[in-house]
Chimera marker file (.cmm) of the C-alpha trace (Angstrom):
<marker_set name="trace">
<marker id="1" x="13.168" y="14.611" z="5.956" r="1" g="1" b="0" radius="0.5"/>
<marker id="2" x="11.514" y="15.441" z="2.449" r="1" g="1" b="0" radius="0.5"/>
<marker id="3" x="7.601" y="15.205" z="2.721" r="1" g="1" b="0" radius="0.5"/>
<marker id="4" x="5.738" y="13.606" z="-0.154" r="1" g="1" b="0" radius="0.5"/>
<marker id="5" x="2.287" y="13.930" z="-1.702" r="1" g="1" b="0" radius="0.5"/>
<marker id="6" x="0.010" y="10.174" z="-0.977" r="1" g="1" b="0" radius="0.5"/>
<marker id="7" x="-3.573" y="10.173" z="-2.822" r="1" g="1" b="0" radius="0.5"/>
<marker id="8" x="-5.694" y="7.156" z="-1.541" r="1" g="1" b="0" radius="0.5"/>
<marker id="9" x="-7.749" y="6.859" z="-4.431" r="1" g="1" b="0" radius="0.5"/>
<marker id="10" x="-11.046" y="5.039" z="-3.104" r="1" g="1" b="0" radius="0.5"/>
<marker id="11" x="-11.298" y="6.728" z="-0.079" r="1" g="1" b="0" radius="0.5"/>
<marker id="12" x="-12.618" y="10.205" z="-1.685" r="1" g="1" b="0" radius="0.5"/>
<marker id="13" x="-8.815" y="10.749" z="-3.119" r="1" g="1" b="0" radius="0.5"/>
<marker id="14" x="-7.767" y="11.953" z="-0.123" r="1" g="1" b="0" radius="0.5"/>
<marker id="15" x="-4.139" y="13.182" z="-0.341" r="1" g="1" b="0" radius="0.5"/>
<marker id="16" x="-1.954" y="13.362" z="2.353" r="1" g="1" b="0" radius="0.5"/>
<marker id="17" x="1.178" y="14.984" z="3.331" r="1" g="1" b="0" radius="0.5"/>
<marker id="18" x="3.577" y="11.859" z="4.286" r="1" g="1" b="0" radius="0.5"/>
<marker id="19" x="7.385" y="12.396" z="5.571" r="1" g="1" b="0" radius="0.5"/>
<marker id="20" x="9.901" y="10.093" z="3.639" r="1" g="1" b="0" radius="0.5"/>
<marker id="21" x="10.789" y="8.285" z="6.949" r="1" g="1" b="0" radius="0.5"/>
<marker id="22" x="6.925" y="7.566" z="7.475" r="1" g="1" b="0" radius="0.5"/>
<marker id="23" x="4.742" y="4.742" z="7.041" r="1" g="1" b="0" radius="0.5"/>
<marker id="24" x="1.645" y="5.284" z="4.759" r="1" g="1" b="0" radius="0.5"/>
<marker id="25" x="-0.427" y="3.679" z="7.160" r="1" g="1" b="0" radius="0.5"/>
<marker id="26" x="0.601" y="5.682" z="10.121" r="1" g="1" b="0" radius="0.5"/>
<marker id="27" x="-0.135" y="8.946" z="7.668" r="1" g="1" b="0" radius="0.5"/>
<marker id="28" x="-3.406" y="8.025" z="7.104" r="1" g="1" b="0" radius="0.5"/>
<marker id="29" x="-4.260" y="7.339" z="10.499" r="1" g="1" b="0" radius="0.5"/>
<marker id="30" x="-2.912" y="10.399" z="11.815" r="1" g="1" b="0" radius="0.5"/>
<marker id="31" x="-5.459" y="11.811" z="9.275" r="1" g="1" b="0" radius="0.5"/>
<marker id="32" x="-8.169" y="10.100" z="10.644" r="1" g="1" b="0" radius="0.5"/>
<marker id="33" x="-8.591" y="7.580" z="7.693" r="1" g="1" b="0" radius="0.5"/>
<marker id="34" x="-9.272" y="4.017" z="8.411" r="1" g="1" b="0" radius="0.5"/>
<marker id="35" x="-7.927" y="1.403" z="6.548" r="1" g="1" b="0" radius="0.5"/>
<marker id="36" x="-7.099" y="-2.516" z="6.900" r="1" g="1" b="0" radius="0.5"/>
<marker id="37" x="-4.451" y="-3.576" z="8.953" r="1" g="1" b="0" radius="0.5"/>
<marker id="38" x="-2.929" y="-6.588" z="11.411" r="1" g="1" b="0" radius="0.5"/>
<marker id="39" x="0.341" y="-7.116" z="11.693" r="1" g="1" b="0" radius="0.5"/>
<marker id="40" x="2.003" y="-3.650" z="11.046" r="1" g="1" b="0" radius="0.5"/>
<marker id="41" x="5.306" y="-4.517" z="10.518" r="1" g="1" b="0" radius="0.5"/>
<marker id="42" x="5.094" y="-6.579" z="6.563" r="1" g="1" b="0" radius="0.5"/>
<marker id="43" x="4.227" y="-9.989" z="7.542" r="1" g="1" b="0" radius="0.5"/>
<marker id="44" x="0.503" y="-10.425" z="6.534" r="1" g="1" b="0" radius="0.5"/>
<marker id="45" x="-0.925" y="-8.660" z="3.617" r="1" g="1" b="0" radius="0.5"/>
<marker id="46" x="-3.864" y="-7.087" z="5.263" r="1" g="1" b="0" radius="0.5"/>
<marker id="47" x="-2.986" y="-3.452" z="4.450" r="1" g="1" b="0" radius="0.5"/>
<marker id="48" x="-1.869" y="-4.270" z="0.609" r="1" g="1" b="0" radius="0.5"/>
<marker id="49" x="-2.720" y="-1.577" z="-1.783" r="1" g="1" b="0" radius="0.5"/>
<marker id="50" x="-1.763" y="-0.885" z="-5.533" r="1" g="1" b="0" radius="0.5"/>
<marker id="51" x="1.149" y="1.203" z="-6.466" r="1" g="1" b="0" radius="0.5"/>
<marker id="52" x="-0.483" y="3.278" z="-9.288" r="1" g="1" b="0" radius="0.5"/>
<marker id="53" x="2.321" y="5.997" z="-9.963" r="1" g="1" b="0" radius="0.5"/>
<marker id="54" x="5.197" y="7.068" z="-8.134" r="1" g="1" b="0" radius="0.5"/>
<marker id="55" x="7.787" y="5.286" z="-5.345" r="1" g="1" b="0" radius="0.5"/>
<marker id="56" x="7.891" y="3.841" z="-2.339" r="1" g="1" b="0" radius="0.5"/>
<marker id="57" x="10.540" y="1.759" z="-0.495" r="1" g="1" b="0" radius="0.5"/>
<marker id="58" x="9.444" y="-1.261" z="1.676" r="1" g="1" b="0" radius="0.5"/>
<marker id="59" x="12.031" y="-2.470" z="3.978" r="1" g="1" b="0" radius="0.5"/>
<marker id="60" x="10.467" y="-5.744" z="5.608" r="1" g="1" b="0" radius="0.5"/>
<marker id="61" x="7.490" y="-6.201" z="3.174" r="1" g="1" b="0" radius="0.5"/>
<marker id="62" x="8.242" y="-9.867" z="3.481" r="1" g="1" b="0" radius="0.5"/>
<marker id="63" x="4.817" y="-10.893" z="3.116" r="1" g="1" b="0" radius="0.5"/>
<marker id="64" x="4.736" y="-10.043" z="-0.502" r="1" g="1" b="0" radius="0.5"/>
<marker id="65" x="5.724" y="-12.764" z="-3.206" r="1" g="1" b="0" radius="0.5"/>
<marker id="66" x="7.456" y="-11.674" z="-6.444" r="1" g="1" b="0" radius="0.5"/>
<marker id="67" x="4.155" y="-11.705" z="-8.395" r="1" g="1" b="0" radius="0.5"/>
<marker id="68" x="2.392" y="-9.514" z="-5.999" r="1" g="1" b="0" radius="0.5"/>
<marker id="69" x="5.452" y="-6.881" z="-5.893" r="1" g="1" b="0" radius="0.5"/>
<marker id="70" x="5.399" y="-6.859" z="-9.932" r="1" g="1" b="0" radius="0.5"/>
<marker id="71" x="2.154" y="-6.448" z="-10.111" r="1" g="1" b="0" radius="0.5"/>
<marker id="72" x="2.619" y="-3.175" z="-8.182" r="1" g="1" b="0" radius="0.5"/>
<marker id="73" x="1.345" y="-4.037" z="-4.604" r="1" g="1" b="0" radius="0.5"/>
<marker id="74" x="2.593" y="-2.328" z="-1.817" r="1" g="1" b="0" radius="0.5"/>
<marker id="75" x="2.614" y="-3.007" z="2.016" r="1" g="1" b="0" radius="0.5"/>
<marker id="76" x="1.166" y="0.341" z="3.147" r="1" g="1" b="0" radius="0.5"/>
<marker id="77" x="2.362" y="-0.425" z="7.264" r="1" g="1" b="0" radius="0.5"/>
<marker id="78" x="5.723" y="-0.894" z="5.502" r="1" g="1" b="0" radius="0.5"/>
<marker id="79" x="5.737" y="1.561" z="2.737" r="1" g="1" b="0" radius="0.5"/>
<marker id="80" x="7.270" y="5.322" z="2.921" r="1" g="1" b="0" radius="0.5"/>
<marker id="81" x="7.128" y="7.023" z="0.294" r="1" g="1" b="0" radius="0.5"/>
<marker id="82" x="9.981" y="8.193" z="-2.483" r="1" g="1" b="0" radius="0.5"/>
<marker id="83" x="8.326" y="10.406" z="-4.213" r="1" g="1" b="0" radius="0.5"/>
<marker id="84" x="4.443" y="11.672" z="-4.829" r="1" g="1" b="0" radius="0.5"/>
<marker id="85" x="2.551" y="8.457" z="-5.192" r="1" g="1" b="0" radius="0.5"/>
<marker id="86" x="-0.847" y="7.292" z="-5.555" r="1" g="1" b="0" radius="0.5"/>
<marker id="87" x="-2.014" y="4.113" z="-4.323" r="1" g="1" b="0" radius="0.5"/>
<marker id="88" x="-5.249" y="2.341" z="-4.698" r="1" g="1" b="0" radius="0.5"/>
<marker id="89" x="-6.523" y="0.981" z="-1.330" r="1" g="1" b="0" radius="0.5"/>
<marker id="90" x="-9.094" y="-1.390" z="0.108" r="1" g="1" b="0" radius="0.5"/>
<marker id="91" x="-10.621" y="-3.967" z="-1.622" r="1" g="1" b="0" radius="0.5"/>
<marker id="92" x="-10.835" y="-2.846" z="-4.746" r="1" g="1" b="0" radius="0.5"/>
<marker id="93" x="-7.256" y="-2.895" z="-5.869" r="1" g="1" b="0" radius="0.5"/>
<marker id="94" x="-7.059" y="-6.128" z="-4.264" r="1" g="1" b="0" radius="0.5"/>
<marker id="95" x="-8.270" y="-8.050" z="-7.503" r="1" g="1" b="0" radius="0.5"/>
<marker id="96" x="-4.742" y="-9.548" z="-8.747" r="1" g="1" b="0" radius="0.5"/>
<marker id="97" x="-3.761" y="-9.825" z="-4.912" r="1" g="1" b="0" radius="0.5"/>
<marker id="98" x="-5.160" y="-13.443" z="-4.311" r="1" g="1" b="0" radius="0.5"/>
<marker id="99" x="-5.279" y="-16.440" z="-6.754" r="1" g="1" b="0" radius="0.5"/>
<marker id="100" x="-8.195" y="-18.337" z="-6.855" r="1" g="1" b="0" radius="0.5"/>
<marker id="101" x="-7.540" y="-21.640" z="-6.287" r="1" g="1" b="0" radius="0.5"/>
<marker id="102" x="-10.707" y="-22.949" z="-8.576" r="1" g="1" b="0" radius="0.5"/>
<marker id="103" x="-9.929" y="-20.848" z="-11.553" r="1" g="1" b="0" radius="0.5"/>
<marker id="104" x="-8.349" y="-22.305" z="-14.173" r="1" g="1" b="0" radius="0.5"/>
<marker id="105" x="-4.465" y="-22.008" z="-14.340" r="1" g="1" b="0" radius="0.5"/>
<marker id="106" x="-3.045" y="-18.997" z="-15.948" r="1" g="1" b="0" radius="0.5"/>
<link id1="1" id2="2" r="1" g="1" b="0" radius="0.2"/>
<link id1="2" id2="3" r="1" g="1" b="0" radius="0.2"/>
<link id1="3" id2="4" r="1" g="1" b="0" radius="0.2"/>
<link id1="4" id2="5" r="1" g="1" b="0" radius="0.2"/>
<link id1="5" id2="6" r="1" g="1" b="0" radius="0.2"/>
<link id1="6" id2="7" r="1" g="1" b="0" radius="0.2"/>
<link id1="7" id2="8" r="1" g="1" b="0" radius="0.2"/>
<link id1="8" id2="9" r="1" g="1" b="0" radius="0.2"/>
<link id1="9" id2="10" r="1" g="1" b="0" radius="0.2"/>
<link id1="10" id2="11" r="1" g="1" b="0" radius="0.2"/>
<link id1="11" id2="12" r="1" g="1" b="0" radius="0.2"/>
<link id1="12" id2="13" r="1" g="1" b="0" radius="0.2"/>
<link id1="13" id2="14" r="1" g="1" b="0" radius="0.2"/>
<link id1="14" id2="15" r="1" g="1" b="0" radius="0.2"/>
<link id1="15" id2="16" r="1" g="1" b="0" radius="0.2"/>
<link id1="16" id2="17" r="1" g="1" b="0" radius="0.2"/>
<link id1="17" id2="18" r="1" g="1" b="0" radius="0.2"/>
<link id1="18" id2="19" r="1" g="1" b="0" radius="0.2"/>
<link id1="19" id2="20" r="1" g="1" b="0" radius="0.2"/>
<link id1="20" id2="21" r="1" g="1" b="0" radius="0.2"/>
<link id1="21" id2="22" r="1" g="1" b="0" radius="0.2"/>
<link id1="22" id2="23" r="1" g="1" b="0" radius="0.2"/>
<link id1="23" id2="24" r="1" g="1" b="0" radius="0.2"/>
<link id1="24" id2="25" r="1" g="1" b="0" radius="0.2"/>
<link id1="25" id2="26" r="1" g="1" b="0" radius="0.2"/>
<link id1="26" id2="27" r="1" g="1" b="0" radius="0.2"/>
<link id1="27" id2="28" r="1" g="1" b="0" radius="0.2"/>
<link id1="28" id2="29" r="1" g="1" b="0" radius="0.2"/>
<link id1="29" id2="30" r="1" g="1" b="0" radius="0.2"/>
<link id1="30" id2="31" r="1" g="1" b="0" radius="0.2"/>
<link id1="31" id2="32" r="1" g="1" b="0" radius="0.2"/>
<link id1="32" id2="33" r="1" g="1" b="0" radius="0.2"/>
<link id1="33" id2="34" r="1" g="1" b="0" radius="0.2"/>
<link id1="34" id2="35" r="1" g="1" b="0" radius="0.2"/>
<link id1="35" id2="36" r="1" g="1" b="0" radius="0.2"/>
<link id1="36" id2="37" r="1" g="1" b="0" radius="0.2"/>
<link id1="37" id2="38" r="1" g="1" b="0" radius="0.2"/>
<link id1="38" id2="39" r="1" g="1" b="0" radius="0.2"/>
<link id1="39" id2="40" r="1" g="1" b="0" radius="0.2"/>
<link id1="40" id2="41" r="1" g="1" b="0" radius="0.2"/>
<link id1="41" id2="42" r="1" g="1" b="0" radius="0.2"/>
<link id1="42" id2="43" r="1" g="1" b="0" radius="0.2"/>
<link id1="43" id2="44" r="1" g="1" b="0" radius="0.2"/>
<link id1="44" id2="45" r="1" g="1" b="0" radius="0.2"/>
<link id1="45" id2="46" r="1" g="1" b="0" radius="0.2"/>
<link id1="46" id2="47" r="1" g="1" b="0" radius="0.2"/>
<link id1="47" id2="48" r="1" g="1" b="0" radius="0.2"/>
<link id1="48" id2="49" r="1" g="1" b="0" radius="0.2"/>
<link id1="49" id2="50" r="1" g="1" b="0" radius="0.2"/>
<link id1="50" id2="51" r="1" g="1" b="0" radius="0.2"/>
<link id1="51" id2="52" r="1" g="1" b="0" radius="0.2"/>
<link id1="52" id2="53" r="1" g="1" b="0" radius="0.2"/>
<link id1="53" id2="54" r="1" g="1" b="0" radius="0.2"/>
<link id1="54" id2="55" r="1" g="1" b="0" radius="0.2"/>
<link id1="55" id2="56" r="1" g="1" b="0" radius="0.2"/>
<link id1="56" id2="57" r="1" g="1" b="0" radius="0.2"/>
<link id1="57" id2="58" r="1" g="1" b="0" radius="0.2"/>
<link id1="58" id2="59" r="1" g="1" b="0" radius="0.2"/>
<link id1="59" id2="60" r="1" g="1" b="0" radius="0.2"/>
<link id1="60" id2="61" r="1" g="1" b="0" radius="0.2"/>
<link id1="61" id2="62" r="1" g="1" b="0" radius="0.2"/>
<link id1="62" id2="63" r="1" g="1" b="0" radius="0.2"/>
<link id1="63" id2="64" r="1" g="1" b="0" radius="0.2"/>
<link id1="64" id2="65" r="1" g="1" b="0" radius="0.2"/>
<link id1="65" id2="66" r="1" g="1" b="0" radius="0.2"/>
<link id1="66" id2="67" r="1" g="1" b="0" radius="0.2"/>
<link id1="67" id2="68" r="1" g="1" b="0" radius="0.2"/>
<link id1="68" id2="69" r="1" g="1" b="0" radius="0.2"/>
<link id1="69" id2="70" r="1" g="1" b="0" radius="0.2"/>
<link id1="70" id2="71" r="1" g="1" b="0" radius="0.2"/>
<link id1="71" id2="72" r="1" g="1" b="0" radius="0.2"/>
<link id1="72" id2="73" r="1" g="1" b="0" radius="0.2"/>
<link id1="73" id2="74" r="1" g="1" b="0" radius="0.2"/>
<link id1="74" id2="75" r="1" g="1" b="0" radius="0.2"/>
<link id1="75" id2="76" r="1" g="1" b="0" radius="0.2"/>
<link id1="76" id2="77" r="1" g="1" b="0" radius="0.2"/>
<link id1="77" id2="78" r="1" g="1" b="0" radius="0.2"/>
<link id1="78" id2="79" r="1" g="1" b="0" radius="0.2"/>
<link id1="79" id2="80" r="1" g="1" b="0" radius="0.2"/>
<link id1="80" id2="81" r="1" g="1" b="0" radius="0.2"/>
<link id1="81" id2="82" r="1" g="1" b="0" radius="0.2"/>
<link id1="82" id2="83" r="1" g="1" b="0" radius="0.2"/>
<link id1="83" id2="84" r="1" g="1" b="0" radius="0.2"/>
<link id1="84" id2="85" r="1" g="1" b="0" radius="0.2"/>
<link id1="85" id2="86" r="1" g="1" b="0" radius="0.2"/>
<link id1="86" id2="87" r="1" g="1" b="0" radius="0.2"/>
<link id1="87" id2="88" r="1" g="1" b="0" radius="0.2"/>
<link id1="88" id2="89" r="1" g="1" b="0" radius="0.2"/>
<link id1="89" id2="90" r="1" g="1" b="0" radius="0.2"/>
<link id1="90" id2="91" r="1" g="1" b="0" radius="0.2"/>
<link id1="91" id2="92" r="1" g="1" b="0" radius="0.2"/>
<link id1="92" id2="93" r="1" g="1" b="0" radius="0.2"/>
<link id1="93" id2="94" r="1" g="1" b="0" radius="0.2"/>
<link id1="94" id2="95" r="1" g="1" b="0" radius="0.2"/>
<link id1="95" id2="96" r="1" g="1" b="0" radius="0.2"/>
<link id1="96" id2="97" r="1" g="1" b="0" radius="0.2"/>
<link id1="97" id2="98" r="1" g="1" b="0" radius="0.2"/>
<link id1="98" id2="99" r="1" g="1" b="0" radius="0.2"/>
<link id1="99" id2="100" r="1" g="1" b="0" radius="0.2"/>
<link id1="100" id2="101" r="1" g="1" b="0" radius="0.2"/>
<link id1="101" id2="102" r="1" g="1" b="0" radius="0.2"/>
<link id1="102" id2="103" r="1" g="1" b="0" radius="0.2"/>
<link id1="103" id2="104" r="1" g="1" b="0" radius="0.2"/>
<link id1="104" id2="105" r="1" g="1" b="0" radius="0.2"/>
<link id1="105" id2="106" r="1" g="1" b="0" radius="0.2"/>
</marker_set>
């Protein structure tokens, strides 16, 4: 299986070396990098993270709504990557993820 270049920008850029059949998530682990996480298999969006460059393919990201996915989130439990990527992770890419239900519509 083709191996991939990840960079987790806020977490010191780490980049890791991630197989294409291989969950982000499980990646960064295996490095010893913690990130957020519950469900683990694309139904909550705990472990969301921006797509900043490159590809990744999601099967069962179900959690994600077609405004989320276009705005280049990503399920990392869920996401292996296609080619080198780097994603944005923890709460700072997280700013487009949620609406605020007290703001004024878009």
């Amino acid at each position: 299986m083709r191996r991939h270049k990840v960079t987790l920008v806020n977490r010191g850029d780490r980049t890791l070396d991630v197989a294409g059949d291989e969950a982000i998530l499980d990646a960064a682990e295996a490095a010893g990098i913690a990130l957020p996480v519950a469900c683990r298999y694309g139904g909550c969006i705990t472990c969301a993270a921006r797509l900043l460059r490159g590809r990744v393919r999601q099967p069962g990201a179900t959690a994600l709504n077609r405004r989320q996915s276009q705005a280049g989130y990503v399920l990392l439990c869920v996401a292996r990557p296609v080619a080198d990527c780097a994603v944005e992770v923890g709460v700072e890419s997280h700013g487009d993820l949620y609406r605020n239900p007290f703001a004024a519509p878009a």
